[in-house]
C-alpha positions in Angstrom: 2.9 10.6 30.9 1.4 9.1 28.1 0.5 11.8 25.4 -2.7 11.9 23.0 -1.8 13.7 19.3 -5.3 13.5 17.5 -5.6 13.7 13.9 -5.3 17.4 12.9 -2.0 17.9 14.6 -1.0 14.3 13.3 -1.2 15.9 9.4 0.9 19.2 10.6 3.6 17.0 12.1 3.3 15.0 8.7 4.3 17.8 6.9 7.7 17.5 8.1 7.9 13.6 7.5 9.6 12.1 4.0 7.5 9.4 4.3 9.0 7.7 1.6 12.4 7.4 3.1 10.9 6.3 6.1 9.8 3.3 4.0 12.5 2.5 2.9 14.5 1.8 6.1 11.7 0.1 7.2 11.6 -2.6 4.6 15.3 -2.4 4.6 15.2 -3.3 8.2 12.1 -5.9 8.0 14.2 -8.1 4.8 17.6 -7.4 7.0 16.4 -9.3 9.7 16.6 -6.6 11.9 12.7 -6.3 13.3 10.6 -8.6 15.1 6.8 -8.8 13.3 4.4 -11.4 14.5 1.6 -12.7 12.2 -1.4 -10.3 11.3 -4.2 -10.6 13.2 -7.7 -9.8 11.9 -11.0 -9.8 12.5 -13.8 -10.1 9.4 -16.9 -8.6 9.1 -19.8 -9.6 6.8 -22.5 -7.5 7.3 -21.8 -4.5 6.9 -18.7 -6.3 5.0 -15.3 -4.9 6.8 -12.2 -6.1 8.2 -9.7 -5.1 11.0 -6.5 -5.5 11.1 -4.2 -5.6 14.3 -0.3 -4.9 13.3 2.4 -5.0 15.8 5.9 -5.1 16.1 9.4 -3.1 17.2 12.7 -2.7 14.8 15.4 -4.5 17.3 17.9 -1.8 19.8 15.1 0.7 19.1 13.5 2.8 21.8 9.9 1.8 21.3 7.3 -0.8 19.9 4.6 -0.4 18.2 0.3 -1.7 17.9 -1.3 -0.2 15.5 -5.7 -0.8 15.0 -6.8 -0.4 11.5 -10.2 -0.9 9.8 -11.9 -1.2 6.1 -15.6 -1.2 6.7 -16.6 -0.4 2.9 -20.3 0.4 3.3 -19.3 3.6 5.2 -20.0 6.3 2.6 -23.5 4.9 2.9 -22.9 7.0 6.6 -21.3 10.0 5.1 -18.4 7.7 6.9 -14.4 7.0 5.3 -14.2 3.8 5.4 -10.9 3.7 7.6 -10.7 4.2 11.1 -7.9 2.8 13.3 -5.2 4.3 15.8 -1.5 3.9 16.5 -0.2 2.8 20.2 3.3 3.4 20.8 5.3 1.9 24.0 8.5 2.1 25.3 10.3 -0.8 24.7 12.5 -1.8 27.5 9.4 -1.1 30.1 6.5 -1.3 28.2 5.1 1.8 29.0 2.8 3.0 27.3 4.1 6.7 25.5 1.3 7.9 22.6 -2.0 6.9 21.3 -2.3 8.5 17.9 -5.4 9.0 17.3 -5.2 9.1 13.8 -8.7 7.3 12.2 -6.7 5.3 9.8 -4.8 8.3 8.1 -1.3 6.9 8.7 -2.1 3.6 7.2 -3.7 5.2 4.5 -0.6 7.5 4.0 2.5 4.7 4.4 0.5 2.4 2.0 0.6 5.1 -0.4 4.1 5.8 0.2 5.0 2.6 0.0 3.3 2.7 -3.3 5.5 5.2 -4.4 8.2 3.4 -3.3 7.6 0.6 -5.2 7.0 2.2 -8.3 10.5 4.3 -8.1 12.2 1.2 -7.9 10.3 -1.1 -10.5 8.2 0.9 -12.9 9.7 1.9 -16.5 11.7 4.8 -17.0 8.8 6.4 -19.1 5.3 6.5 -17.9 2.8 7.0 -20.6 0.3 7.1 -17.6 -0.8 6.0 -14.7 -4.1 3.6 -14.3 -5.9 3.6 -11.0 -8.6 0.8 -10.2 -10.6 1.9 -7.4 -11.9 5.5 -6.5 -11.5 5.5 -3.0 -9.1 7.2 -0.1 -6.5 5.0 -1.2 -6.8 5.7 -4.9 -6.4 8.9 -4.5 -3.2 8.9 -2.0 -1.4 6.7 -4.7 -1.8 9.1 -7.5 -0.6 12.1 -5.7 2.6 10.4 -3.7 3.1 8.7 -7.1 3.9 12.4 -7.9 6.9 12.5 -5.4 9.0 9.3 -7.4 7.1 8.9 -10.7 5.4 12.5 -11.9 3.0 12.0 -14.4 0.1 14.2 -14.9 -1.8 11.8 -17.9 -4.4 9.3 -15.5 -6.7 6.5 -16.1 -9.0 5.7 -13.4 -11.6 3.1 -12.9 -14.1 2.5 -10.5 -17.1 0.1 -9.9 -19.5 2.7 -9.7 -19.9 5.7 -12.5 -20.9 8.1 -9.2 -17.8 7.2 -7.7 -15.7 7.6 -10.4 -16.6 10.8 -12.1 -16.3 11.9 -8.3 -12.7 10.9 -8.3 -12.5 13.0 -11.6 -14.3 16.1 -10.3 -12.1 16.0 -6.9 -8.9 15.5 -9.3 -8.9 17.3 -12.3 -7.3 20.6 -11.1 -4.2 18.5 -11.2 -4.2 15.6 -13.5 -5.7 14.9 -17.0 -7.8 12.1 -16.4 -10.0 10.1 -18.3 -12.9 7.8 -17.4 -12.2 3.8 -18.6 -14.9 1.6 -18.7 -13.2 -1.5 -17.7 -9.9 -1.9 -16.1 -8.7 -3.5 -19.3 -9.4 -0.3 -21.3 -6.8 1.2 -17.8 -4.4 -1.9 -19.0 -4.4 -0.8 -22.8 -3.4 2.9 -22.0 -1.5 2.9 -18.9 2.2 1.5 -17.8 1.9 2.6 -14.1 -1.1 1.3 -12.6 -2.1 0.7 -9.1 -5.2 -1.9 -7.8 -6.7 -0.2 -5.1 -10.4 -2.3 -4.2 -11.2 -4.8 -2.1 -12.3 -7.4 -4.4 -12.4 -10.6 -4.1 -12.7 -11.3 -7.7 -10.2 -10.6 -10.6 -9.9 -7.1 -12.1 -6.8 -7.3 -14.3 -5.9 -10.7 -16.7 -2.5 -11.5 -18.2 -3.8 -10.3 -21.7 -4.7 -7.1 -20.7 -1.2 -5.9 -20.0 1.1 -4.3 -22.2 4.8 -5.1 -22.4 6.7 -3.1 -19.8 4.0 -2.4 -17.9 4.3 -2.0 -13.7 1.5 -3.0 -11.3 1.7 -2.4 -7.8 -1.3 -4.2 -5.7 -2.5 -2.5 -2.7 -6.4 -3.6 -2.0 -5.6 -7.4 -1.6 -4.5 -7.4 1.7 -6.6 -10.4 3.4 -6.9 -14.6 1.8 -10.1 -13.7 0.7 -9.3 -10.6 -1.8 -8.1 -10.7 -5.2 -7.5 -8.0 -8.1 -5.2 -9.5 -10.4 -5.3 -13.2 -12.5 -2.5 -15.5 -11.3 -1.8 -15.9 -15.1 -0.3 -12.4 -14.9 1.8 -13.1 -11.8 3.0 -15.6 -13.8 3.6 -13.6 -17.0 5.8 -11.2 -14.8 9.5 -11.0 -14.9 9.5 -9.7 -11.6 7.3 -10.2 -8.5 7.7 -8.4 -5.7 6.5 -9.3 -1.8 6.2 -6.7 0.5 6.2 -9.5 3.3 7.5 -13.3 2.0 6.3 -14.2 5.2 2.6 -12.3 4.9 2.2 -13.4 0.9 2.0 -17.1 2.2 -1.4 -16.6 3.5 -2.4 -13.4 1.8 -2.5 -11.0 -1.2 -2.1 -11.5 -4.6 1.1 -13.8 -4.2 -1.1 -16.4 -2.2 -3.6 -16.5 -4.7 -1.0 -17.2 -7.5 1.0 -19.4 -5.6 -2.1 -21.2 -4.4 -3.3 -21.5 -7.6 -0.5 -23.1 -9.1 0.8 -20.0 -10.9 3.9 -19.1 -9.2 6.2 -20.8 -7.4 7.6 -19.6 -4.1 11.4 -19.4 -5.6 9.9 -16.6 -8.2 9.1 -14.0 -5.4 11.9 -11.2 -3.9 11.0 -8.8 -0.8 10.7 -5.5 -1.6 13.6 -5.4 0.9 15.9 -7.0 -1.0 15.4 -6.1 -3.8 15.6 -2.1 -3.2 19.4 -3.1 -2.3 20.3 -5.3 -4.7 19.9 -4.1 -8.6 20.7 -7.5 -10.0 17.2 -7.5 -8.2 15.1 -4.5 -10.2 13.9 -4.0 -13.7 16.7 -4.1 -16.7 14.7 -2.6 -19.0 11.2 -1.3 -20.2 10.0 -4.4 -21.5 9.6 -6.3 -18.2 6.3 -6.8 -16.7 6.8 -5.9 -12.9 4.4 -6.7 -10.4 4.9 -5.6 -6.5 2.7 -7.4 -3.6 1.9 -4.8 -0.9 -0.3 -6.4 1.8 1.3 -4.1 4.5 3.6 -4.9 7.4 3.8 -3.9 10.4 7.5 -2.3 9.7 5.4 0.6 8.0 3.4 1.7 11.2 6.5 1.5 13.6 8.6 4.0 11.3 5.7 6.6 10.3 4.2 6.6 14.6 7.7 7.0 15.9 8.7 9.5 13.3 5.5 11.6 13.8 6.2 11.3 17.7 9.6 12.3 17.1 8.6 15.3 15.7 5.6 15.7 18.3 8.7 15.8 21.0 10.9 18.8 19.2 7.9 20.4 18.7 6.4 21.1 22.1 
């Protein structure tokens, strides 16, 4: 029988969940060879502006596979609305039946992005964080600061946002547990932060190569479609270190196939995230390095976080 978990009872279960191990084997598995992932599909919107994305995909000699439904529409707020929606749709995977819809809304992409995030930033951000720069006040924003906490704690926070509302909304919503302060353009994040995350879904450049400092990590989450772009290919280029979540994926989108497209990178300069979390010859060597890491999301990410919340669904009934 297949079995419904709706969202509340999806953020109990979560509780139990180290989401950012789970990532870990997951990317470890994607670089290893060891899933099969087919191509993103999508579907765009331009009025309202949104975008859907359909993920899919099983780790090999595992018990299930995995579709998961997600959705940016970014006029939602207008609506009193978050602007992610989505569900997970798990399946056995020597019969194909179907075992769980999790009727999430776009919560579990919103949470393994952020702990992938995290993730990235354990393995490739300087030993010292001065602070951490968010661009973008949004859902995402906010998860990325606060699972930051789990690998890189840092209380001192400079946040951007294209709209002073948003922004000081961010502040008002965060200030209990962070010092934060209010930049006026993400450069001003650049010259006080060495941690900083892109979280928007622009499709014009946010951060330039002269705006970072010497050892500074970037991790790239909004770019996640051909179309978007937060950072200047001159800084991909400037980096010692660039990091693909998906080589496969940064060949038609993300911040990697806007550098490499532009003739800023060549293919040979980018590592998976896979790879490189196993290999140190692979990571930062010291605290001068500009890093940057790619995350455009792959379908790895859904497969661990729905079967683990099932999991856990099952030894809790």
């Amino acid at each position: 029988m297949t079995v419904v978990i709706e969202l509340e009872k999806i953020k109990a279960l979560l509780k139990s969940v180290d989401v950012v191990a789970a990532m870990k084997e997951g990317f470890v598995q994607y670089s290893n060879e060891n899933t099969v992932v087919p191509p993103v599909a999508e579907l765009l919107f331009d009025s309202p502006p949104g975008d859907v994305h359909i993920k899919y995909g099983y780790i090999k000699k595992d018990d299930f596979y995995v579709i998961k439904i997600a959705s940016g529409f970014y006029e939602n707020s207008k609506l009193g609305l978050p602007s992610s929606q989505g569900m997970m749709l798990l399946f056995h995977q020597k019969t194909g039946q179907p075992v769980a819809v999790l009727l999430d809304e776009g919560y579990l992409t919103d949470i393994r992005t952020a702990a992938a995030g995290a993730l990235a930033a354990k393995y490739f951000a300087p030993k010292k964080i001065k602070a951490i720069g968010i661009i973008g006040t949004g859902i995402q924003a906010k998860l990325q600061l606060q699972y930051l906490q789990k690998t890189n704690p840092c209380k001192s926070v400079w946040v951007w946002g294209r709209t002073k509302e948003n922004t000081q909304k961010f502040k008002d919503e965060l200030k209990g547990d962070f010092d934060i302060q209010i930049a006026n353009t993400p450069a001003e994040v650049a010259q006080n932060c060495n941690l900083i995350v892109t979280t928007t879904p622009s499709e014009s450049v946010l951060l330039k190569a002269e705006d970072i400092q010497p050892g500074t990590h970037i991790t790239a989450v909004g770019s996640d479609t051909s179309d978007k772009q937060e950072l200047d290919g001159m800084l991909l280029q400037k980096a010692a270190i660039v990091i693909a979540d998906s080589i496969p994926q940064s060949k038609t989108r993300g911040e990697i196939y806007q550098a490499v497209s532009q003739g800023f990178i060549s293919k040979d300069k980018i590592v998976e995230l896979g790879k490189a979390i196993q290999n140190t010859d692979l990571q930062r060597t010291n605290d001068e390095q500009i890093t940057v890491v790619d995350l455009t999301g792959v379908a790895v990410q859904d497969i661990m976080i729905t079967t683990a919340i099932y999991e856990h669904y099952k030894s809790d009934i």
